[in-house]
N, C-alpha and C positions, 0 to 999 in steps of 0.2 A: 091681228090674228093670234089666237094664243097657241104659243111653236116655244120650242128653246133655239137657241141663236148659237150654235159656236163662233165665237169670235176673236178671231187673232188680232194681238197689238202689238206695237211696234218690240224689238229685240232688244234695243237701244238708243236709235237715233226716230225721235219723236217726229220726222219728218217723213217718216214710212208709214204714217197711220194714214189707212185710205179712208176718202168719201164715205162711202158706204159703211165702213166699222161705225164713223161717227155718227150716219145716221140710223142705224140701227140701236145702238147704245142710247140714240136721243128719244126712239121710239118706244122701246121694251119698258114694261111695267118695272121689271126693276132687273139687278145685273148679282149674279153669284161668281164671287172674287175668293180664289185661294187667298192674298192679303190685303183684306180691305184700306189699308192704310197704304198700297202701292198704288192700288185701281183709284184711292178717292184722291189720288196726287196727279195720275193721268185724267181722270172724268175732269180735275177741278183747271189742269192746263187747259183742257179746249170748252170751256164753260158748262160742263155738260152736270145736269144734279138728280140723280137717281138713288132710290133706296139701294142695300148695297146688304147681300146675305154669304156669310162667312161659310167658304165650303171649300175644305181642305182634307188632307189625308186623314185626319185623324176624327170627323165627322160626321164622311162621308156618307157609310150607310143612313144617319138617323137626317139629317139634313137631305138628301139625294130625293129622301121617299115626301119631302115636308116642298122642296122645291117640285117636285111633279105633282105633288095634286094640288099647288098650285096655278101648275100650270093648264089641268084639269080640266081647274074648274073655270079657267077663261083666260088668264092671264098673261100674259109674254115675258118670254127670259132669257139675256143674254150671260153666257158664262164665258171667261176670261180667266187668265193666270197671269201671274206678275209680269210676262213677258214672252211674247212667240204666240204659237198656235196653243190653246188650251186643250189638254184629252192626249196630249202627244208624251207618253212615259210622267203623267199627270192625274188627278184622279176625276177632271173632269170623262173621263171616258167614263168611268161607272155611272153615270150621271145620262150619259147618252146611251146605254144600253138600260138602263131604268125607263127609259123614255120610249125608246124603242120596243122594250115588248109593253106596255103599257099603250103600244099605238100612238103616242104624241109625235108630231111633226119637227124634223129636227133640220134646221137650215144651217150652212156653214157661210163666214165671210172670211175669208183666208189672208193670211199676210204671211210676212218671211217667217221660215224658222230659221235655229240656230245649226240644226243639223245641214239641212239642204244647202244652208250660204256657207258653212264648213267646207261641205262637198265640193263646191262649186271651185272654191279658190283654195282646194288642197295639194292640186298637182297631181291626184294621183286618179285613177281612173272611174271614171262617171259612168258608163255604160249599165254596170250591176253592181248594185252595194246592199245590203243591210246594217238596218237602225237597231242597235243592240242596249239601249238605254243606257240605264244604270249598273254597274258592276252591283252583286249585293257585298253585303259586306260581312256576311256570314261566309266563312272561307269554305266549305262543304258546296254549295250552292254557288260560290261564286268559282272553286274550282272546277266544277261542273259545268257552270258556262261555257268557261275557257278553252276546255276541250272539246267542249262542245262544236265548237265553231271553228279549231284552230286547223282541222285543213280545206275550208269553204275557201275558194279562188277568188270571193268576188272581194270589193271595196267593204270593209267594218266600221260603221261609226258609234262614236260611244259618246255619253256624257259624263262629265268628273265635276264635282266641287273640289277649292285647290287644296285643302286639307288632304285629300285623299289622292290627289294626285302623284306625286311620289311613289307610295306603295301601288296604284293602278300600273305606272310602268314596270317597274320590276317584275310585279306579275305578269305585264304584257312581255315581257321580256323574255322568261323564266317559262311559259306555255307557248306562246308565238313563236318567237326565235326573235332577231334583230331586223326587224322589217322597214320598211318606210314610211315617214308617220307624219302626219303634219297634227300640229296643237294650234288650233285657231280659241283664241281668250277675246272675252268684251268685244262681240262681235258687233258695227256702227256705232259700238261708243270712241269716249274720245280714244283713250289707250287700244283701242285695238291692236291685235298683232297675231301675225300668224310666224310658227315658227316650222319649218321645214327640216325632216334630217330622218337619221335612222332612233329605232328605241334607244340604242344604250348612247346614242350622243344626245338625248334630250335625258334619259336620267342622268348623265355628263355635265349637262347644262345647267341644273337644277340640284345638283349635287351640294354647292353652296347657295340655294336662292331659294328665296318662301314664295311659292306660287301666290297668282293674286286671280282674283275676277273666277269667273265661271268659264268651264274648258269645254271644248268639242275637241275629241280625238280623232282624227281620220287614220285610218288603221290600212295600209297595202295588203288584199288577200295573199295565201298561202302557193307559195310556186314550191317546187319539187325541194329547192336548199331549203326556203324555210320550214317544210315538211320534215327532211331529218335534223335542221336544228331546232324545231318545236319537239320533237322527241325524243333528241339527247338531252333536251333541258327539261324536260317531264322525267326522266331517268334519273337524271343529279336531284332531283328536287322530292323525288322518293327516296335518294338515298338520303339525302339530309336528313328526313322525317325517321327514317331507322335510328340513323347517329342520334339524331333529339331525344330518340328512344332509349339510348343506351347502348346501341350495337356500336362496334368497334369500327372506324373507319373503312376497313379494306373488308370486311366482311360486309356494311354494306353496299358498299360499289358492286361485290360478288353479287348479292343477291341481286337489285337492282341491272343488272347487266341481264343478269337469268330473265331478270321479267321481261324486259324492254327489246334485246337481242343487240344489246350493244356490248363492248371489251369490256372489262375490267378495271382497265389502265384509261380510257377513254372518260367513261366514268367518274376515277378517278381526278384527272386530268381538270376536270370542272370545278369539281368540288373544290380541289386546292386553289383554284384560280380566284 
């Protein structure tokens, strides 16, 4: 039946790929893979041999509209990502809303993500969380974010590559406050690891070490402390941006205080720390 297929593959451990992915991936006319060189290494582990069309960020609109009308016009298509649920902070979603007002039938076969198995085994609470993807990496928009969300109560999960890791705490640090955080890396692969603690003892911990593998952040919502220390640290982190400016230390603590309705010496107090 010509549908596109969301279809999730394994995170890591190749023993998570279900029944059904592989028979759907055996059935569809052909499969749309962000890296066709990851998908034809999983197709070619469980024998499976299907044409194979490159559909990533950077292609998306003109390929999106090339994979729907072929799927139109009779055809079946399963779309995947290198790993996990595909469409999830991916650009398979544009693909499924192309599809969707276009009327095409769009079927999901689901397997683990990287966020949900974070969750699960972060210690901190499951009840209500939100999936906050990618930080951008435009500091305008990504301060925006931040504050965005820095006094929601619930569970925050984020995704980081390890490059950018380092600077992502800081800033979680620096808008959040010092929260409880678990970093779960190489989720079912073999290094897995999950590391439990507060922000400033995982930038602590990393202090001297080169992050490795792909992160999931689980991030403890905002309770009343980390409410005024996400807001004394949005205070110091204004006054920095004066002093960058040129203003004299104690004159921006001054202003900064004025904004935010914190001392002076409080302020202060940060900045020299």
């Amino acid at each position: 039946m010509s549908a596109l297929y969301v279809v999730g593959t394994p995170i890591g451990n190749l023993s998570d790929m279900t029944p059904r992915a592989l028979e759907v991936l055996s059935e569809v006319d052909f499969i749309a893979a962000e890296d066709t060189r990851v998908t034809l290494k999983l197709l070619t582990h469980f024998g499976i041999k299907k044409p194979l069309v490159s559909y990533y960020e950077h292609n998306l609109r003109e390929k999106g509209e090339y994979i729907a009308d072929r799927i139109a016009a009779g055809e079946s298509c399963a779309i995947v990502t290198d790993a996990g649920m595909p469409c999830i902070s991916d650009p398979g979603e544009d693909l499924v809303r192309i599809c969707a007002e276009r009327g095409i039938d769009v079927f999901v076969v689901p397997s683990p993500t990287a966020a949900m198995s974070a969750l699960a085994v972060s210690g901190l609470s499951t009840s209500r969380f939100s999936f906050e993807g990618f930080l951008s990496v435009t500091k305008k928009q990504r301060t925006a974010h931040l504050e965005e969300i820095k006094s929601l109560r619930h569970t925050l999960i984020f995704y980081e590559a390890p490059h950018k890791l380092k600077n992502t705490l800081d800033d979680l640090y620096r808008y959040l406050g010092d929260r409880r955080i678990s970093l779960c890396r190489e989720l079912t692969k073999i290094h897995e690891e999950v590391k439990r603690g507060t922000v400033s003892e995982m930038i602590e911990y990393y202090s001297d070490k080169t992050p490795k593998g792909e992160y999931v952040l689980v991030v403890e919502g905002c309770t009343e402390e980390h409410g005024a220390k996400s807001d004394i640290s949005a205070a110091a982190e204004y006054a920095r941006e004066l002093i960058g400016g040129g203003m004299k230390t104690s004159e921006a603590c001054k202003e900064a205080a004025k904004k935010y309705g914190f001392t002076k010496s409080e302020i202060y107090t940060i900045i020299v720390k």
